[in-house]
N, CA, C and O atoms as a GROMACS GRO file, in nm:
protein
  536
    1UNK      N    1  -0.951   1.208   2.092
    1UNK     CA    2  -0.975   1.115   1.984
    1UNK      C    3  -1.007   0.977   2.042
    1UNK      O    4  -0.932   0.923   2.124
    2UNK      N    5  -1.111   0.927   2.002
    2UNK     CA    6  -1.161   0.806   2.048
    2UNK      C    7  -1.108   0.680   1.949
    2UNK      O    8  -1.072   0.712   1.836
    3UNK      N    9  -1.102   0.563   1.980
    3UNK     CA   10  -1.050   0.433   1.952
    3UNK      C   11  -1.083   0.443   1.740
    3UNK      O   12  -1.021   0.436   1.634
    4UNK      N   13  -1.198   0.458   1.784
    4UNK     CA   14  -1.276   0.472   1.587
    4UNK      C   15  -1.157   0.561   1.516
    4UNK      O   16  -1.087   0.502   1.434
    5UNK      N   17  -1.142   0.640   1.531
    5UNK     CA   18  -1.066   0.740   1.470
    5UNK      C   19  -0.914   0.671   1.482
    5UNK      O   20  -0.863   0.709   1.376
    6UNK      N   21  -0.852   0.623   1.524
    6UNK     CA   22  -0.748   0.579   1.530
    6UNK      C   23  -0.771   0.425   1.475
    6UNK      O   24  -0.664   0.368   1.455
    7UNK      N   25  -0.876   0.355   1.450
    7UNK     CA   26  -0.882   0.264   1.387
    7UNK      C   27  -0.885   0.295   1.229
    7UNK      O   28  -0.850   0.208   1.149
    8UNK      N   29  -0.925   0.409   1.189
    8UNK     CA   30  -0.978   0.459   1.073
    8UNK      C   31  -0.821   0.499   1.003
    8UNK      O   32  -0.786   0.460   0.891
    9UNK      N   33  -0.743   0.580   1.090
    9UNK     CA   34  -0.644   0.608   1.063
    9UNK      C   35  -0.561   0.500   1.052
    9UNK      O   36  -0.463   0.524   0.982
   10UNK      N   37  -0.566   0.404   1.089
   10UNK     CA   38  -0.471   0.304   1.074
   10UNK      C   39  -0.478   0.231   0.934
   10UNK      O   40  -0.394   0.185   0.856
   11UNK      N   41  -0.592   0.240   0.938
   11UNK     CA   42  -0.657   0.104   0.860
   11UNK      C   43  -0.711   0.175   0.709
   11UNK      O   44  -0.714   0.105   0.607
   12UNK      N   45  -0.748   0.301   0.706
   12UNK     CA   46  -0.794   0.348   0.575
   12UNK      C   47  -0.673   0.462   0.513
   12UNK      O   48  -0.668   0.581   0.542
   13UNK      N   49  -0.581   0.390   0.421
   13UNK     CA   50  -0.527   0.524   0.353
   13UNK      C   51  -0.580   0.609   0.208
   13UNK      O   52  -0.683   0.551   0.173
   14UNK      N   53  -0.566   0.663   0.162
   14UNK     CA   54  -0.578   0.763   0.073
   14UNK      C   55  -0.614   0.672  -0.009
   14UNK      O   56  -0.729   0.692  -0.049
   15UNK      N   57  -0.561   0.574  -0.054
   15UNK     CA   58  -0.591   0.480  -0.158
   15UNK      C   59  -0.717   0.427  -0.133
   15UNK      O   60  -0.804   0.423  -0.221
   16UNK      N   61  -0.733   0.387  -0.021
   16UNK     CA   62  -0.861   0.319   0.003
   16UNK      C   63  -0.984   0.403   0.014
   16UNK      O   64  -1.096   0.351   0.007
   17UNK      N   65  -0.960   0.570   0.035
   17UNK     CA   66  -1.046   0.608   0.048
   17UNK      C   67  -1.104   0.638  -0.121
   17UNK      O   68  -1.220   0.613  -0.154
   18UNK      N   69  -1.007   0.690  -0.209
   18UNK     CA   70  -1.013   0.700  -0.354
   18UNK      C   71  -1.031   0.588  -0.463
   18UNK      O   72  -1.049   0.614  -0.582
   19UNK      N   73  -1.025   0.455  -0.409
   19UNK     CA   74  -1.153   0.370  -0.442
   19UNK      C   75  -1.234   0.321  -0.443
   19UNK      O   76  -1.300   0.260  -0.527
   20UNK      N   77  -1.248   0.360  -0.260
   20UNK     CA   78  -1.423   0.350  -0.250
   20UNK      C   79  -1.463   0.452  -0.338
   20UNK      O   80  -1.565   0.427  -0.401
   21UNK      N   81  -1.415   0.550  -0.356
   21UNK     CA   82  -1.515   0.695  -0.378
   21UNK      C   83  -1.549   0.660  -0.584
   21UNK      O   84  -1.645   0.694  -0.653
   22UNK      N   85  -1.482   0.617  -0.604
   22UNK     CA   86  -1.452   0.584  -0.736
   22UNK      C   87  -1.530   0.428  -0.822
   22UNK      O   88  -1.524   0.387  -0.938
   23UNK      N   89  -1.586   0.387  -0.724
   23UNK     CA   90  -1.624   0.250  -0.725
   23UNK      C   91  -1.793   0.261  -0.693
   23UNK      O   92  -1.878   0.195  -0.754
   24UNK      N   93  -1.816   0.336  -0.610
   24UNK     CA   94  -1.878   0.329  -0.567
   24UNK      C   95  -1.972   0.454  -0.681
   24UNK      O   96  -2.094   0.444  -0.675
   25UNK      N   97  -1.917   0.556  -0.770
   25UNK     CA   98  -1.979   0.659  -0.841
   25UNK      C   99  -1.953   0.628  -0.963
   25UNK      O  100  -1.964   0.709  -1.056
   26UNK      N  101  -1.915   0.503  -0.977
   26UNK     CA  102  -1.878   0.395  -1.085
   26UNK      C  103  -2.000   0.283  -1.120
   26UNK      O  104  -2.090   0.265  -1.203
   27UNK      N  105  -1.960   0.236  -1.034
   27UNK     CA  106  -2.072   0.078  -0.988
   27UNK      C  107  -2.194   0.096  -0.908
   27UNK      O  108  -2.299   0.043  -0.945
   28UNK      N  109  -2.190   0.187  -0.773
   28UNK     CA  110  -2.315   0.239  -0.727
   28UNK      C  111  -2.293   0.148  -0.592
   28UNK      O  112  -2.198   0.151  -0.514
   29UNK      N  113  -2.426   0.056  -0.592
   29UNK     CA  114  -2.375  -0.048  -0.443
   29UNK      C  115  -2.324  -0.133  -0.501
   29UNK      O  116  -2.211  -0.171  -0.470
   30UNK      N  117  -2.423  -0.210  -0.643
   30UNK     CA  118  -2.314  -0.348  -0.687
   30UNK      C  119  -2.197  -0.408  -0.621
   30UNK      O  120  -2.184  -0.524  -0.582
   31UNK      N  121  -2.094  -0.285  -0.615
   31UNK     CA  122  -1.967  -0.332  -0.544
   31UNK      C  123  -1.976  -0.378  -0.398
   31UNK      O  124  -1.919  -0.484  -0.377
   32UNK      N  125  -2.039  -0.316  -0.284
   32UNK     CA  126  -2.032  -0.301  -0.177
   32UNK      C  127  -2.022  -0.418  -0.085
   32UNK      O  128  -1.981  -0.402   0.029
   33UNK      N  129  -2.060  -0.550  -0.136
   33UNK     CA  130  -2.005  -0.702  -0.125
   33UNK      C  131  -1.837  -0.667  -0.101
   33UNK      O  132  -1.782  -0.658   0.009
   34UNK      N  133  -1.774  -0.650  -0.237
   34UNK     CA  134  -1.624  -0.645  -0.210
   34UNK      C  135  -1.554  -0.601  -0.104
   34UNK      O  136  -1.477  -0.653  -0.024
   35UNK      N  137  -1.629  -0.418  -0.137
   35UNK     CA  138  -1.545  -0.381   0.024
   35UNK      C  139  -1.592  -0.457   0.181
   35UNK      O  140  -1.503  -0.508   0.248
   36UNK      N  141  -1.664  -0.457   0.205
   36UNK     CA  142  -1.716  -0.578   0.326
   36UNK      C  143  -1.630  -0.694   0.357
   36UNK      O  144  -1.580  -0.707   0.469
   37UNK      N  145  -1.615  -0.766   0.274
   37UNK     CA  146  -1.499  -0.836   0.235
   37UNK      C  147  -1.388  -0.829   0.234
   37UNK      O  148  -1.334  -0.918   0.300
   38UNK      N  149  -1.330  -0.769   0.192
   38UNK     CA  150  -1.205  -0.641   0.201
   38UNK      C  151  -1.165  -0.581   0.338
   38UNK      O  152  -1.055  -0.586   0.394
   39UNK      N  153  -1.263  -0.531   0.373
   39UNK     CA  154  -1.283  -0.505   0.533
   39UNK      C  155  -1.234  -0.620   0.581
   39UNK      O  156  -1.118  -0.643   0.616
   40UNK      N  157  -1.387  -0.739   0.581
   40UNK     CA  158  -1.376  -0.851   0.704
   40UNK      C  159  -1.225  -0.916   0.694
   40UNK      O  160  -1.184  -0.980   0.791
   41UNK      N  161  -1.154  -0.903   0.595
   41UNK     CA  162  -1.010  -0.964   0.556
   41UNK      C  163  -0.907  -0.885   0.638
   41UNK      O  164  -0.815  -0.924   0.710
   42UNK      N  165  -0.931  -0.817   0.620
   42UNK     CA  166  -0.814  -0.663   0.655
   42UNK      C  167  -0.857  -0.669   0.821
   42UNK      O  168  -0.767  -0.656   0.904
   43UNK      N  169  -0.936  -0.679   0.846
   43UNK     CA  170  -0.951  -0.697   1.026
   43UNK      C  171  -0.908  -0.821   1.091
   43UNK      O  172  -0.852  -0.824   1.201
   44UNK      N  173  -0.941  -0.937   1.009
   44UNK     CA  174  -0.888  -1.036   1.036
   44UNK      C  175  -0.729  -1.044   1.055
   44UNK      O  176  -0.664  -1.098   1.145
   45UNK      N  177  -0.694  -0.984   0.958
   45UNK     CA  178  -0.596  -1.013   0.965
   45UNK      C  179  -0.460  -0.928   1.021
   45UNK      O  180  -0.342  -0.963   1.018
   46UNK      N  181  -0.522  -0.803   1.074
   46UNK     CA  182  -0.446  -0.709   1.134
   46UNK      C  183  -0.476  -0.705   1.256
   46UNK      O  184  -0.420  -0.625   1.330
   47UNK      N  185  -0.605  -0.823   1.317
   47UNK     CA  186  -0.637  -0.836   1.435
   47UNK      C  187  -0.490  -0.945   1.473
   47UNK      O  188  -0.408  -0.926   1.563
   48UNK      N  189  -0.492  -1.045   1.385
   48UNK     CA  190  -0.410  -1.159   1.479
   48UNK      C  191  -0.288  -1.081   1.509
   48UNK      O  192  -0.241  -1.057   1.620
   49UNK      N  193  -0.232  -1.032   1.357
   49UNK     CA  194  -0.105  -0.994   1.377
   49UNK      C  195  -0.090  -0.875   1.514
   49UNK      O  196   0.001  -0.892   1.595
   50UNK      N  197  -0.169  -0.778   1.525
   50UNK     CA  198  -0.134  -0.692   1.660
   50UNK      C  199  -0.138  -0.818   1.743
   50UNK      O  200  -0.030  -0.847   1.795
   51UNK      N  201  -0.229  -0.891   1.765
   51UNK     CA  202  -0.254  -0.964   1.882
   51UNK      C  203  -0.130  -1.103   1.916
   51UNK      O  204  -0.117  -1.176   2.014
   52UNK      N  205  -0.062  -1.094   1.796
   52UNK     CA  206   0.053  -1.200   1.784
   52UNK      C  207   0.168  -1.115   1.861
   52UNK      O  208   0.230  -1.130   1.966
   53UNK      N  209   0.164  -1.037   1.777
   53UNK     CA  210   0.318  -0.934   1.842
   53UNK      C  211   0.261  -0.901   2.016
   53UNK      O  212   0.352  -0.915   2.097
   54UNK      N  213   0.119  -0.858   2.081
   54UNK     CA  214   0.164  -0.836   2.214
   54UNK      C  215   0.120  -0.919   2.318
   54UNK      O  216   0.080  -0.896   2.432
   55UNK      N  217   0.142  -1.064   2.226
   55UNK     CA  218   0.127  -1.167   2.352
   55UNK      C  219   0.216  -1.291   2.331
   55UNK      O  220   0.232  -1.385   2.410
   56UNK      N  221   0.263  -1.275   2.221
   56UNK     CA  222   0.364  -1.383   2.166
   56UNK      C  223   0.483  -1.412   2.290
   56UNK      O  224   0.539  -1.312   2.336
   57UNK      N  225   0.512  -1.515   2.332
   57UNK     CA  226   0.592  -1.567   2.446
   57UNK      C  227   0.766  -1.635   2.422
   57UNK      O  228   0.841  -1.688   2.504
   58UNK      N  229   0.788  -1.599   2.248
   58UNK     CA  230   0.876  -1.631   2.212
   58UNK      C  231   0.945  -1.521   2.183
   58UNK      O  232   1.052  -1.552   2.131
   59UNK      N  233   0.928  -1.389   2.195
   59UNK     CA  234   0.995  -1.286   2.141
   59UNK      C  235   1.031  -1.274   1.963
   59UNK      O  236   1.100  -1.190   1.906
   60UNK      N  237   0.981  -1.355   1.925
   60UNK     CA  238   0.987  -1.372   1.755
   60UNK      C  239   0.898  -1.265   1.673
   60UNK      O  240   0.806  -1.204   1.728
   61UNK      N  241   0.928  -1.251   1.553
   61UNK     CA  242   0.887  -1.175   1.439
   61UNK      C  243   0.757  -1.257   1.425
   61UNK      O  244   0.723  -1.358   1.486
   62UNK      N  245   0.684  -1.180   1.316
   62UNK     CA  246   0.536  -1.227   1.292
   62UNK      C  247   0.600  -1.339   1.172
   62UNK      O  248   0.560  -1.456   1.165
   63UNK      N  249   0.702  -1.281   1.083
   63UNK     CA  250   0.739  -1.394   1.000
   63UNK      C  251   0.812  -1.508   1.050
   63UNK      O  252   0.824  -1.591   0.960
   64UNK      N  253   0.873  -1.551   1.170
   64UNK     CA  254   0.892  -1.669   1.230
   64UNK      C  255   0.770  -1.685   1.308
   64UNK      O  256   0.820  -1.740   1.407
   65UNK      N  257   0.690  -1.680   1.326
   65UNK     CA  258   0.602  -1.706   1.414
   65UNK      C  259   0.490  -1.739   1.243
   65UNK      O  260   0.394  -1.810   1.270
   66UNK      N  261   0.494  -1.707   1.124
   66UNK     CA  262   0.454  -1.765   1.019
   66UNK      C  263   0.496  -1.895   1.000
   66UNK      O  264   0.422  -1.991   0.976
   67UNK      N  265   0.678  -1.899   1.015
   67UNK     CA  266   0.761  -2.016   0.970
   67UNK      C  267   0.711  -2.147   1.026
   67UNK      O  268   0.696  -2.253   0.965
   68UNK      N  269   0.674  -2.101   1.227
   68UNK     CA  270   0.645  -2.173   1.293
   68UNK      C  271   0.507  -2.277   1.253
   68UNK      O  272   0.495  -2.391   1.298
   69UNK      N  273   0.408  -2.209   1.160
   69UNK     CA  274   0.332  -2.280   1.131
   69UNK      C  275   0.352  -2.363   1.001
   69UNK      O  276   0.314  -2.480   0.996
   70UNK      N  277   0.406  -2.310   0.909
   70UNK     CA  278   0.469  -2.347   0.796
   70UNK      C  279   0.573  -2.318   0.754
   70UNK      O  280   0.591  -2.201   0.720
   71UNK      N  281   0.659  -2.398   0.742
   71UNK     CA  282   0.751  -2.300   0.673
   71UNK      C  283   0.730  -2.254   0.487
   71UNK      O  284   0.818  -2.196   0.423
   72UNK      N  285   0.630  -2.286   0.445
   72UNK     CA  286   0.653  -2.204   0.277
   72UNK      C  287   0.544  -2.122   0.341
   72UNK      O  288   0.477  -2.104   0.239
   73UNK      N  289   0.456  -2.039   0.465
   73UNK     CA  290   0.424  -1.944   0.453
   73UNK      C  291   0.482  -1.788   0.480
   73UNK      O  292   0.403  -1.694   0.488
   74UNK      N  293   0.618  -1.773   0.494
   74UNK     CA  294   0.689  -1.669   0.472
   74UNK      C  295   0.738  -1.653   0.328
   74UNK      O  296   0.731  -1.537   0.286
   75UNK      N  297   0.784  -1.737   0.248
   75UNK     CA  298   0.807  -1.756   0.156
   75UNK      C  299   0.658  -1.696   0.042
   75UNK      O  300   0.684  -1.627  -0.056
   76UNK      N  301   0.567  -1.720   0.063
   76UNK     CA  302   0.435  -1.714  -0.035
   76UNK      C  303   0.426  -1.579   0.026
   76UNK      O  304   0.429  -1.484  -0.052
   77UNK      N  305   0.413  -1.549   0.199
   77UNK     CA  306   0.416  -1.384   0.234
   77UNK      C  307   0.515  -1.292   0.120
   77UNK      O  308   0.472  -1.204   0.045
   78UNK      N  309   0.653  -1.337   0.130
   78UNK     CA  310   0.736  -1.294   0.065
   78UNK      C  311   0.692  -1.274  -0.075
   78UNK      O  312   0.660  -1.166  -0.125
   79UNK      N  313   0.694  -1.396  -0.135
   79UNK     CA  314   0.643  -1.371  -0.316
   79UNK      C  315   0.539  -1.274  -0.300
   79UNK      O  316   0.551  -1.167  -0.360
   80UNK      N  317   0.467  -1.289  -0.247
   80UNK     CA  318   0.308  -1.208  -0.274
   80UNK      C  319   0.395  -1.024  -0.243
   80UNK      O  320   0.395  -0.925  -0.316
   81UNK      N  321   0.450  -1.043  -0.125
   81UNK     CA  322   0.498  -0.890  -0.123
   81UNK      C  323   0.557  -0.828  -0.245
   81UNK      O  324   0.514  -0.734  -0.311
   82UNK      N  325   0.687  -0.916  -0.268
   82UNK     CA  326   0.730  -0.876  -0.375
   82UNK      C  327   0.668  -0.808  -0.554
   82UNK      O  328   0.696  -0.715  -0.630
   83UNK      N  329   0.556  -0.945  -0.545
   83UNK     CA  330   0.449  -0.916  -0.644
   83UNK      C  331   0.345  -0.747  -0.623
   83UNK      O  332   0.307  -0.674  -0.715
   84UNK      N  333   0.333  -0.736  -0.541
   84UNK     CA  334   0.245  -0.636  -0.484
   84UNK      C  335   0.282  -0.525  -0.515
   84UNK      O  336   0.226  -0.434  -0.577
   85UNK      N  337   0.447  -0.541  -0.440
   85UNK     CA  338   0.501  -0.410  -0.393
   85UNK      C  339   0.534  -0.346  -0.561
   85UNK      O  340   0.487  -0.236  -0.591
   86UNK      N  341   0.611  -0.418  -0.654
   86UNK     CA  342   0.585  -0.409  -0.786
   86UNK      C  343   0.485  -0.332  -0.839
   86UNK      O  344   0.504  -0.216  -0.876
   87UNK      N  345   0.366  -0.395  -0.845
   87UNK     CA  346   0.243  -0.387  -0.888
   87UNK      C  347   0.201  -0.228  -0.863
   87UNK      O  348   0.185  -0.139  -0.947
   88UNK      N  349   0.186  -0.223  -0.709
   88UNK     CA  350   0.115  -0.092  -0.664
   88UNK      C  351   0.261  -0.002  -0.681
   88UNK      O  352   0.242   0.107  -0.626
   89UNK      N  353   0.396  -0.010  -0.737
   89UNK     CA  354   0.508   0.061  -0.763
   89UNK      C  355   0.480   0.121  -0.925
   89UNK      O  356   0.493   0.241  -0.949
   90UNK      N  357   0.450   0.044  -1.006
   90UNK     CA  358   0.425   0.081  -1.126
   90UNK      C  359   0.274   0.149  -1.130
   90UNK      O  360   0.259   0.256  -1.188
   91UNK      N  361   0.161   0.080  -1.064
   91UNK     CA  362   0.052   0.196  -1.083
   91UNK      C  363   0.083   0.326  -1.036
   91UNK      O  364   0.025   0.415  -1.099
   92UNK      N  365   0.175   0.372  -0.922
   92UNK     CA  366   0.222   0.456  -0.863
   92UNK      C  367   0.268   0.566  -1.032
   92UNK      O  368   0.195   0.631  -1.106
   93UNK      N  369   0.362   0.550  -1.034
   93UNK     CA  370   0.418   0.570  -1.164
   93UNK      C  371   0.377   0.640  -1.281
   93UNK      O  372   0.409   0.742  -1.342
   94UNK      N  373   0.268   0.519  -1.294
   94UNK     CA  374   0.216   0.578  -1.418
   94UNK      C  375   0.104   0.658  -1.384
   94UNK      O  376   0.051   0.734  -1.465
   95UNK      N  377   0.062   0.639  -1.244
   95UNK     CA  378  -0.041   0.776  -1.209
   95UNK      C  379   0.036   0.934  -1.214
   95UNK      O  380   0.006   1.045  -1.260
   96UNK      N  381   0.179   0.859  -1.122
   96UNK     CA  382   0.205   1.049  -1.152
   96UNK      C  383   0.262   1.138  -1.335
   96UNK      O  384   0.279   1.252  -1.378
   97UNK      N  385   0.272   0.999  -1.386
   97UNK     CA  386   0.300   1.066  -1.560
   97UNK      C  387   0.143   1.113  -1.624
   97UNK      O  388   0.120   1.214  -1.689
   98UNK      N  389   0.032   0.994  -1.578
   98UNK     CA  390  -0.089   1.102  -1.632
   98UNK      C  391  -0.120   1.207  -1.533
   98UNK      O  392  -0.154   1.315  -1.581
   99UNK      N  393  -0.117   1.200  -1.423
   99UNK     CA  394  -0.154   1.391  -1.344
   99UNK      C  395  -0.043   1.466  -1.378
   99UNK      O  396  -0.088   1.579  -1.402
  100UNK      N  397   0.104   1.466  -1.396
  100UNK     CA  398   0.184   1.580  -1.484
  100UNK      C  399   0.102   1.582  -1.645
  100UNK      O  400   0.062   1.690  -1.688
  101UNK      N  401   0.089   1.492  -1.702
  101UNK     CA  402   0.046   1.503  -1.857
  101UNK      C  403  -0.086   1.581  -1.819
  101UNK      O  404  -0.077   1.691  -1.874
  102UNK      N  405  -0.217   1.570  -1.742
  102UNK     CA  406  -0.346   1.659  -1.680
  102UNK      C  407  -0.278   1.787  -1.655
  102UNK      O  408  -0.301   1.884  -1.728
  103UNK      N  409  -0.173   1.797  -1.528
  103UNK     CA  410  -0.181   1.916  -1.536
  103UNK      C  411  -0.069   2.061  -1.591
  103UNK      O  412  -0.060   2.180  -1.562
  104UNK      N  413  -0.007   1.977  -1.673
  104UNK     CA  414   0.066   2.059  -1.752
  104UNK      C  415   0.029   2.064  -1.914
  104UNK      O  416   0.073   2.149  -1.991
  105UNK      N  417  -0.045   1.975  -1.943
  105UNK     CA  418  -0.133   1.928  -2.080
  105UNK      C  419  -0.026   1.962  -2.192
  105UNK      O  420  -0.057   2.046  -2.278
  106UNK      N  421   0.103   1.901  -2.197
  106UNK     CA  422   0.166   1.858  -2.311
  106UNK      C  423   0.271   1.734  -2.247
  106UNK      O  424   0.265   1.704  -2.128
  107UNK      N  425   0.347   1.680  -2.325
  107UNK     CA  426   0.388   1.567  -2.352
  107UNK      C  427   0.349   1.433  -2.350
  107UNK      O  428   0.243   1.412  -2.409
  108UNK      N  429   0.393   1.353  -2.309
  108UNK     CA  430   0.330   1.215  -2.310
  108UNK      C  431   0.334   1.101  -2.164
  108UNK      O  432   0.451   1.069  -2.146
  109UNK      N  433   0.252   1.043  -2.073
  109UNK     CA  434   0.253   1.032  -1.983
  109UNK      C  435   0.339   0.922  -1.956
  109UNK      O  436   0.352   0.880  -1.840
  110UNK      N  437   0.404   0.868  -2.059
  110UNK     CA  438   0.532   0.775  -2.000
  110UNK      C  439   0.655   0.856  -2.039
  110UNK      O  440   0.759   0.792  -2.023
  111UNK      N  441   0.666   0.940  -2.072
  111UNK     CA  442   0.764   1.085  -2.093
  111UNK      C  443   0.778   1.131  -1.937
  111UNK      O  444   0.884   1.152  -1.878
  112UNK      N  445   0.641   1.141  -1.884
  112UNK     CA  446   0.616   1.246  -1.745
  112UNK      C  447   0.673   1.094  -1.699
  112UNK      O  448   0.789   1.090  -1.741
  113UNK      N  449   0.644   0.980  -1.637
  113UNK     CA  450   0.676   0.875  -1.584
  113UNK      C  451   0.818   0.852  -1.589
  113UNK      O  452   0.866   0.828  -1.478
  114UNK      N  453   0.900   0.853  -1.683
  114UNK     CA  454   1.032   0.840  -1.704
  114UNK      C  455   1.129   0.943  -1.668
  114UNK      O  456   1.251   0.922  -1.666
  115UNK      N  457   1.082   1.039  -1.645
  115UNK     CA  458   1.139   1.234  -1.611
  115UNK      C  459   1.094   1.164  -1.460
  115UNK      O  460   1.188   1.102  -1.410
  116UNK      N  461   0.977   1.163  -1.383
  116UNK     CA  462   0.959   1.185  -1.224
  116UNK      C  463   1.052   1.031  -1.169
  116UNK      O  464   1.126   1.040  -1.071
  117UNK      N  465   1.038   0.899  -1.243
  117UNK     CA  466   1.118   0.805  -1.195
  117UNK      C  467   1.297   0.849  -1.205
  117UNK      O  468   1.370   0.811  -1.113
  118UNK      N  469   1.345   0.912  -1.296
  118UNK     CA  470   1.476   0.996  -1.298
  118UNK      C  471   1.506   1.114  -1.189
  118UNK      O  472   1.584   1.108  -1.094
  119UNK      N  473   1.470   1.159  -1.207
  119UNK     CA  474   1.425   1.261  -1.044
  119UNK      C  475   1.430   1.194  -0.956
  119UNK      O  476   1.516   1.222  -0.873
  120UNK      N  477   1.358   1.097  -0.935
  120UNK     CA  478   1.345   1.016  -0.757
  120UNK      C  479   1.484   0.952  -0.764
  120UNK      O  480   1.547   0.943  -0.658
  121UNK      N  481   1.513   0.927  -0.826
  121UNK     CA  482   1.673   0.790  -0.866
  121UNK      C  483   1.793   0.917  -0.808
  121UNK      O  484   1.886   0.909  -0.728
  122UNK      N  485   1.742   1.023  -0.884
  122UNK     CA  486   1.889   1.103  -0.843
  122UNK      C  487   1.864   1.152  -0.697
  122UNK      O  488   1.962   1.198  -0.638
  123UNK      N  489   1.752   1.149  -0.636
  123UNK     CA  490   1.755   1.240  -0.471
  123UNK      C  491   1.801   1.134  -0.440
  123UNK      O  492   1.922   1.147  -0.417
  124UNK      N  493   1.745   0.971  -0.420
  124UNK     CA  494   1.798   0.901  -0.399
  124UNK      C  495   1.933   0.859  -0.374
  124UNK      O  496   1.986   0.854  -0.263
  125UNK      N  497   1.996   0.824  -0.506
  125UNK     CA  498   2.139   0.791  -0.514
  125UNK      C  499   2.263   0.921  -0.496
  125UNK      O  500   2.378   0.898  -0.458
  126UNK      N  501   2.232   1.001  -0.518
  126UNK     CA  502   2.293   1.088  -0.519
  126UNK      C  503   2.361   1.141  -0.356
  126UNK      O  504   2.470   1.192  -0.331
  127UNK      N  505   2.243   1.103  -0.263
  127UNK     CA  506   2.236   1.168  -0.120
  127UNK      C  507   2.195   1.255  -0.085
  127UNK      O  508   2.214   1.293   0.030
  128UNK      N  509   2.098   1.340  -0.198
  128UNK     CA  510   2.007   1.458  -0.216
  128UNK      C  511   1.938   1.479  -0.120
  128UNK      O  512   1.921   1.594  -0.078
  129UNK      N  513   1.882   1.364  -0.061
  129UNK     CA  514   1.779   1.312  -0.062
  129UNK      C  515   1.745   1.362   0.122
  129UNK      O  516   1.638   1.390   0.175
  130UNK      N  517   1.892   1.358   0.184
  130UNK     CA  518   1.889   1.331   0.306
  130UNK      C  519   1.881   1.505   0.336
  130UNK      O  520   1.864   1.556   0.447
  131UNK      N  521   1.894   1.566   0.224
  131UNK     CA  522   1.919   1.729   0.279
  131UNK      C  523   1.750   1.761   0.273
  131UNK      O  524   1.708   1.864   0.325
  132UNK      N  525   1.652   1.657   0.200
  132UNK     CA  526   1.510   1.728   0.224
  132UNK      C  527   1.461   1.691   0.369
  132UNK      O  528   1.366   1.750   0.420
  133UNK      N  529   1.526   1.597   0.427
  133UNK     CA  530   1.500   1.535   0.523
  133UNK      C  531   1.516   1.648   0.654
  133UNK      O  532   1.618   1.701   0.696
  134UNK      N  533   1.392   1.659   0.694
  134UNK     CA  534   1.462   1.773   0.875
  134UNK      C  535   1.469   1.669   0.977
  134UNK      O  536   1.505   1.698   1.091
   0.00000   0.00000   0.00000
């Protein structure tokens, strides 16, 4: 496996591949500005950070080595995560209540959403969780 392929793997997950594919048989090229963009962002910015962590001379985290330049940019890192992690938590969610509602074709997809978020809570809390684990 050559460097490409391990860049690809790093850098493109499932998500990204299922909205290019979706965007693109949607919109056509129209879009193709965004992802470029999207790209040139996402390289940028996963360039410094590898390149922070294996030359950094302080032994520090990427978020003190944020602080170091500002300190409210861990803080805005932080909010924005928090916001995100939310965000892409609930689309999560309500994707798997409409593919149970698709592929079982009865009930209602915040029915299926509220049943699979109950399920995950109990492997979770329970300690279930660690027996799926090998």
């Amino acid at each position: 496996m050559g460097p490409g392929i391990i860049v690809a793997l790093t850098w493109l997950g499932a998500g990204d591949l299922i909205d290019s594919a979706v965007a693109g048989g949607s919109y056509g090229y129209s879009l193709m500005w965004a992802m470029v963009i999207a790209l040139f962002v996402r390289f940028i910015f996963v360039s410094i950070v590898a390149k922070y962590q294996l030359c950094n001379q302080h032994g520090e985290s990427v978020i003190a080595g944020f602080k170091r330049l500002h300190p409210w940019i861990p803080i805005f890192v932080g909010i924005v995560a928090v916001f995100f992690g939310h965000f892409y938590c609930s689309y999560m969610v309500k994707g798997i209540g409409e593919a149970s509602l698709k592929l079982t074709g009865f009930g209602e997809p915040w029915l299926w959403s509220v049943l699979w978020v109950t399920f995950a809570a109990m492997l979770i809390f329970r300690g279930t969780y660690k027996r799926l684990e090998v």
